[in-house]
VOZA-226020 format. One record per residue: x, y, z of N, C-alpha, C, O in turn; residue number from 0. Coordinates in nm, 4 decimals. Layout:
<pts>
((X, Y, Z), (X, Y, Z), (X, Y, Z), (X, Y, Z), NUM)
...
</pts>
This chain:
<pts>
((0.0830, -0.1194, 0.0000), (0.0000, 0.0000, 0.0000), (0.0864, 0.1243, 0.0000), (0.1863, 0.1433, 0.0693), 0)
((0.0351, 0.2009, -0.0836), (0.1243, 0.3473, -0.0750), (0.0532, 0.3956, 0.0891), (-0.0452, 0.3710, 0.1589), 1)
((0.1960, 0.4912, 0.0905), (0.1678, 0.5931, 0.2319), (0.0975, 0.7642, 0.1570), (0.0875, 0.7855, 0.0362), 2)
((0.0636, 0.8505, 0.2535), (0.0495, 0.9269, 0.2296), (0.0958, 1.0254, 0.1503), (0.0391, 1.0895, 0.0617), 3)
((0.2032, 1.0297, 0.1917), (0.3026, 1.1430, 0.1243), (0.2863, 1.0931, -0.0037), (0.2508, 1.1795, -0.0839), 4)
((0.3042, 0.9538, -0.0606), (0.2836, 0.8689, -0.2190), (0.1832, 0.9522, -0.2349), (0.2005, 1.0379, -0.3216), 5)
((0.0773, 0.9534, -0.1742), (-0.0295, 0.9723, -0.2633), (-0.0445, 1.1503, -0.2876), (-0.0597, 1.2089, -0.3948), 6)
((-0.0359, 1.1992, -0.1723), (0.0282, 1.3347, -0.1976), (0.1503, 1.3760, -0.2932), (0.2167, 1.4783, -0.3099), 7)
((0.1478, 1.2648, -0.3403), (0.2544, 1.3572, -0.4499), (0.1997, 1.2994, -0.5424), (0.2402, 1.3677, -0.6365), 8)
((0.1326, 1.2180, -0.5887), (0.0824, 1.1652, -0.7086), (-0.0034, 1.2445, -0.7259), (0.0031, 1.2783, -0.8441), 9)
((-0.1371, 1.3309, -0.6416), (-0.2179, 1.4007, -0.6539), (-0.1372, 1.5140, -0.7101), (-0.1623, 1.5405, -0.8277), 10)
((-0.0586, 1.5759, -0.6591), (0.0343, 1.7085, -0.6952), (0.0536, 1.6775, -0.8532), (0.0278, 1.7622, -0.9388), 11)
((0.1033, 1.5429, -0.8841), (0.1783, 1.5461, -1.0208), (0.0126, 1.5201, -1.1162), (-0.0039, 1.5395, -1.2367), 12)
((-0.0851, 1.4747, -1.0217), (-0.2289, 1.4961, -1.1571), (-0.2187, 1.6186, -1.1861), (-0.2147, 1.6527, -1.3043), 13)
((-0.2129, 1.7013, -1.0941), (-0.2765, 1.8445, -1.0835), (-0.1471, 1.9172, -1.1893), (-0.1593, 1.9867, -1.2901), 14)
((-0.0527, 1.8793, -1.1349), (0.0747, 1.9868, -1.2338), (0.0379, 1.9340, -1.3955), (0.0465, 2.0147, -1.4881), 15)
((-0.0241, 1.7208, -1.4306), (-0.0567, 1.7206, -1.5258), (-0.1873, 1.8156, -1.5909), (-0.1668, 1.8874, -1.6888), 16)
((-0.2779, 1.8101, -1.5471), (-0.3434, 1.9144, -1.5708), (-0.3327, 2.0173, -1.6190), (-0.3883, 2.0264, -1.7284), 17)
((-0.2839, 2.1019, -1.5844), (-0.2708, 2.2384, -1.5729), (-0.1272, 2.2275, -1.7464), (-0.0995, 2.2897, -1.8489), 18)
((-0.0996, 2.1473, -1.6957), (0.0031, 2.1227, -1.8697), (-0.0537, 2.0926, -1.9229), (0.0066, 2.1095, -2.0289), 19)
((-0.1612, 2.0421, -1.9532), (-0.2922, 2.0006, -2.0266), (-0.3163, 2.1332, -2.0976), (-0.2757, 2.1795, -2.2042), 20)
((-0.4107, 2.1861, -1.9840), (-0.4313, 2.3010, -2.0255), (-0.3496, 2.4249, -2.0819), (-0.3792, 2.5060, -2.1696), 21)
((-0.2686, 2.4158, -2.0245), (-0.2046, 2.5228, -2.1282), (-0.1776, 2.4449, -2.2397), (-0.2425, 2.5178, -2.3146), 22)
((-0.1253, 2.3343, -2.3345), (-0.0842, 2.3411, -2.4103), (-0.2491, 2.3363, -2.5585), (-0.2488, 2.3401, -2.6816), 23)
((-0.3348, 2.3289, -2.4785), (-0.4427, 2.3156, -2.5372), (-0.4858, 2.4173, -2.5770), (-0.5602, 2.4341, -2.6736), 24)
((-0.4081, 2.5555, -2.4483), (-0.4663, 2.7009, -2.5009), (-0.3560, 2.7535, -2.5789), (-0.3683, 2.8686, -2.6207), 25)
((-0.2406, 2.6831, -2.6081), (-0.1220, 2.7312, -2.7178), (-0.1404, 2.6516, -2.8401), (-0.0695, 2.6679, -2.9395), 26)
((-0.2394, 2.5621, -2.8325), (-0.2960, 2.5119, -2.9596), (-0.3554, 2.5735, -3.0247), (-0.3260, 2.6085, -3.1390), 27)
((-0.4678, 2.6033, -2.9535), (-0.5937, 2.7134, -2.9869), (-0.5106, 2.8399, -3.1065), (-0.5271, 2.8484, -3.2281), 28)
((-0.4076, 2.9380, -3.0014), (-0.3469, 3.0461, -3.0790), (-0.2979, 2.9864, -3.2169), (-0.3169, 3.0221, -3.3331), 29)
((-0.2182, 2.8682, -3.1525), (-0.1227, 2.8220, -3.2853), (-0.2394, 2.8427, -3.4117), (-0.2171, 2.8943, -3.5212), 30)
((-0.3679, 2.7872, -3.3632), (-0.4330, 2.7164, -3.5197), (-0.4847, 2.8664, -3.5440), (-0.5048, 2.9033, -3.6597), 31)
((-0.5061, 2.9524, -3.4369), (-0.5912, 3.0774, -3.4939), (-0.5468, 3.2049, -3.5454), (-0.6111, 3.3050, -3.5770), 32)
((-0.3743, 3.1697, -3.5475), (-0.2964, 3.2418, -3.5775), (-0.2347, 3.1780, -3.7872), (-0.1788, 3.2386, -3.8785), 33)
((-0.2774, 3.0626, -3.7753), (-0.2443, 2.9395, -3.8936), (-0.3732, 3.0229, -3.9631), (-0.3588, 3.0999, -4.0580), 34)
((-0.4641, 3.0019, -3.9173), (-0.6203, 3.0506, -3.9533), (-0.5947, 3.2484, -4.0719), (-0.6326, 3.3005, -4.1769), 35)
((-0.5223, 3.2722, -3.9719), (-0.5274, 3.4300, -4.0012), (-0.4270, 3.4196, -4.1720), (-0.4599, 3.4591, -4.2839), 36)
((-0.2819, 3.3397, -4.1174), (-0.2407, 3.3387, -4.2510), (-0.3023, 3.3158, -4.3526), (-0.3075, 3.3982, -4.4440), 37)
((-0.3615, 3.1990, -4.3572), (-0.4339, 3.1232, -4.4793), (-0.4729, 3.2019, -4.5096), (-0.4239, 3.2537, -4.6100), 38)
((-0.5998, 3.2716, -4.4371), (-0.7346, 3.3641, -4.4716), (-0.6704, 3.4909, -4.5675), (-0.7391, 3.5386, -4.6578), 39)
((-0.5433, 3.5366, -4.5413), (-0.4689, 3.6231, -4.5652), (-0.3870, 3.5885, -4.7365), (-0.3730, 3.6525, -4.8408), 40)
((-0.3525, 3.4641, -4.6913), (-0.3027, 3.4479, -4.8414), (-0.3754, 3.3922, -4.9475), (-0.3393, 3.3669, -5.0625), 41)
((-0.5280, 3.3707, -4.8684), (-0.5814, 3.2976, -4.9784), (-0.6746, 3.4438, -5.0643), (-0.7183, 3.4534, -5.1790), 42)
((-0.6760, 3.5364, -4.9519), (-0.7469, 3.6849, -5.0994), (-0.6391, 3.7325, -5.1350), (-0.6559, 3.8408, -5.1909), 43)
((-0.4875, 3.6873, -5.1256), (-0.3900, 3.7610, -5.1951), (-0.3421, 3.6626, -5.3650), (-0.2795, 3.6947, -5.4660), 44)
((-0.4252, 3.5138, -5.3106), (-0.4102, 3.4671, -5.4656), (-0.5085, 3.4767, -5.5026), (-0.4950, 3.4645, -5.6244), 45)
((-0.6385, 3.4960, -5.4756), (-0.7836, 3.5262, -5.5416), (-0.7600, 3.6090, -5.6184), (-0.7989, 3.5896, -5.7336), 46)
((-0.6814, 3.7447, -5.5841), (-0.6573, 3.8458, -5.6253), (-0.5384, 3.8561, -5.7211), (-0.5216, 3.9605, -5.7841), 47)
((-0.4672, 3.7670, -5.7328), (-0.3386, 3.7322, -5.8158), (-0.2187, 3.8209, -5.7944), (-0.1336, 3.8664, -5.8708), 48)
((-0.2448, 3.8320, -5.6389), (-0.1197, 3.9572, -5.6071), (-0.0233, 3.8436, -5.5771), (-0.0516, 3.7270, -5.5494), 49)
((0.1213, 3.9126, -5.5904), (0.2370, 3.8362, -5.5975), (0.3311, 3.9419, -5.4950), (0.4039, 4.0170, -5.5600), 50)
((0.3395, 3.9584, -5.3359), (0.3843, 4.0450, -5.3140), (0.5263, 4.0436, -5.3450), (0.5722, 4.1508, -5.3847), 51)
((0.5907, 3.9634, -5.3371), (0.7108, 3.9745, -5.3598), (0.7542, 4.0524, -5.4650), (0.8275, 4.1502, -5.4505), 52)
((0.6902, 3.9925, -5.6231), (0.7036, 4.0947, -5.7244), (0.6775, 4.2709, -5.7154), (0.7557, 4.3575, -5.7549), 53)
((0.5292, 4.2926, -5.6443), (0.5223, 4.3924, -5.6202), (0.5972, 4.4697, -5.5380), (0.5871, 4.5898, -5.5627), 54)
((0.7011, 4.4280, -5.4085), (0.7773, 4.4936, -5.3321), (0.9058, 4.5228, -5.4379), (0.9894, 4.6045, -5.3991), 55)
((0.9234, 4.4646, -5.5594), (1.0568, 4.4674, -5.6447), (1.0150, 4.5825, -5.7280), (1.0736, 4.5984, -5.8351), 56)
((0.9368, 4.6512, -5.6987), (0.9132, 4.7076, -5.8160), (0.9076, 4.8542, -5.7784), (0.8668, 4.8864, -5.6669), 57)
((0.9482, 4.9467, -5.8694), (1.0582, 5.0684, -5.8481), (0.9506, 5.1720, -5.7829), (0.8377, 5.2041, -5.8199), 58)
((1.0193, 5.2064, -5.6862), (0.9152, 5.2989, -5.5951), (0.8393, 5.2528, -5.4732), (0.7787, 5.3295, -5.3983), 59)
((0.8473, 5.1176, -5.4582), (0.7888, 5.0403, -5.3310), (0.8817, 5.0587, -5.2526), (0.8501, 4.9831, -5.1608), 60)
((0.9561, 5.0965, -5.2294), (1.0488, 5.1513, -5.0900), (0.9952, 5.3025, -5.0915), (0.9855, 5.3286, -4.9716), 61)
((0.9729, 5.3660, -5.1318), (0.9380, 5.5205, -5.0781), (0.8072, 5.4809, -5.0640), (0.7662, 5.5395, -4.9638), 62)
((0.6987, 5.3971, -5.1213), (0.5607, 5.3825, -5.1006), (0.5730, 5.3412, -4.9477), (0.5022, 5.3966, -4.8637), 63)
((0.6539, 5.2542, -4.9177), (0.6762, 5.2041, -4.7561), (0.6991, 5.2919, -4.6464), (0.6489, 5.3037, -4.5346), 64)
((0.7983, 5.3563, -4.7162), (0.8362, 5.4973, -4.5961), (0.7115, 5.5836, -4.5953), (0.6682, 5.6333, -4.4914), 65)
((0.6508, 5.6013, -4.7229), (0.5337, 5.7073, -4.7169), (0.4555, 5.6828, -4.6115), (0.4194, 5.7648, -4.5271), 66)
((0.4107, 5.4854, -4.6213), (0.2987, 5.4611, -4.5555), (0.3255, 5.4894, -4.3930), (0.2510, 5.5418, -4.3102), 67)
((0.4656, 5.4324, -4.3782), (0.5179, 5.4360, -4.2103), (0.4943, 5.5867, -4.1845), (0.4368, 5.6039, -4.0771), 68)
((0.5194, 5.6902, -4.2453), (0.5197, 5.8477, -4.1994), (0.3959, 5.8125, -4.1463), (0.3789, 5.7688, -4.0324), 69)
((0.2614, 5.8428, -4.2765), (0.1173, 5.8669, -4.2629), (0.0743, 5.7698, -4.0603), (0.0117, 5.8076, -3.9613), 70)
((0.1457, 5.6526, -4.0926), (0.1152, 5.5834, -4.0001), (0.1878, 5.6342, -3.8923), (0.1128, 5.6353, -3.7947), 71)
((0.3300, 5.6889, -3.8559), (0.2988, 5.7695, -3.7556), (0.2762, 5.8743, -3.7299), (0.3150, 5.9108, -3.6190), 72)
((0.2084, 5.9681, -3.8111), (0.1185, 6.0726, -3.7770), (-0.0470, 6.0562, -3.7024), (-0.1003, 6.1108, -3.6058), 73)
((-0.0917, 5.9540, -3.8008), (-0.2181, 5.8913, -3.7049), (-0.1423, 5.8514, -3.5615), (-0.1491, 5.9273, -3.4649), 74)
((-0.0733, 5.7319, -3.5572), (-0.0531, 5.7189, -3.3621), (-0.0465, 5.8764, -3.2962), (-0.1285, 5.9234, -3.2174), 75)
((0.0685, 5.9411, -3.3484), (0.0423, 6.0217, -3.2592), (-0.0685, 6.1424, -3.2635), (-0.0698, 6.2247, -3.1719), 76)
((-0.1586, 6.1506, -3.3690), (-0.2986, 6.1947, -3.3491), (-0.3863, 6.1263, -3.2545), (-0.4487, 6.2008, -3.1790), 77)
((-0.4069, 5.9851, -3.2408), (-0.4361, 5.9288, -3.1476), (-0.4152, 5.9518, -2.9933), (-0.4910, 5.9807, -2.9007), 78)
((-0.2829, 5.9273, -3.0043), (-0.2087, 5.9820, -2.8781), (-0.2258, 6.1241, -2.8028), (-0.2379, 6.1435, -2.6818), 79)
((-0.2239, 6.2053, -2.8942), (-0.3198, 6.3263, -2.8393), (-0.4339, 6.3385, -2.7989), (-0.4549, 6.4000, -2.6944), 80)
((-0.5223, 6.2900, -2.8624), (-0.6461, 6.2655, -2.8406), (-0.6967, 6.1904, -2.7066), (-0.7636, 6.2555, -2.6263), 81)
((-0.6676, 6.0606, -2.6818), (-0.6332, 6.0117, -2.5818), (-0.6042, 6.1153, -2.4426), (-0.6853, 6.1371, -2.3526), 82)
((-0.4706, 6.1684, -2.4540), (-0.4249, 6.2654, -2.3556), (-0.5381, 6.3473, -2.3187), (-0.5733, 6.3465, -2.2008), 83)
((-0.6414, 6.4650, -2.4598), (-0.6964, 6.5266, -2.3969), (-0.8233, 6.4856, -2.3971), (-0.9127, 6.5702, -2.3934), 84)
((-0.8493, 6.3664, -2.4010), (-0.9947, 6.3305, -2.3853), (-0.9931, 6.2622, -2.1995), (-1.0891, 6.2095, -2.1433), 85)
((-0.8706, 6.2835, -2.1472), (-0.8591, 6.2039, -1.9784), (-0.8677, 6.3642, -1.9042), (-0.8642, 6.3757, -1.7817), 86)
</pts>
């Protein structure tokens, strides 16, 4: 017959199984819903017959990039103001 402490630690190691259970079930979840987002993502970029790669090669897609990053941080920090004086 096991003693106590046996069984106190076998209970401990269900419980630590558990709980590894669970998390890896909730890093599944992300994994597939993050798998989910790509697909969804590349599948209207071949619907659409975009080829980004080609399109990033092509003359002027580096200043189109910088353009977009400016515009994009002018909105945050429009945001960011806003924020400030809306507290």
């Amino acid at each position: 017959m096991s003693t106590t402490s046996e069984q106190e630690e076998i209970q401990a190691l269900r419980d630590r199984l558990e709980r590894l259970e669970a998390e890896n079930a909730e890093l599944a979840a992300r994994a597939n819903a993050a798998i989910a987002k790509a697909q969804e993502r590349t599948y209207w970029l071949d619907r659409w017959h975009l080829d980004l790669n080609a399109l990033m090669r092509r003359k002027g897609a580096k200043e189109f990039r910088a353009g977009l990053r400016g515009v994009r941080s002018v909105v945050r920090a429009l945001k960011t103001l806003k924020r400030r004086l809306v507290r």
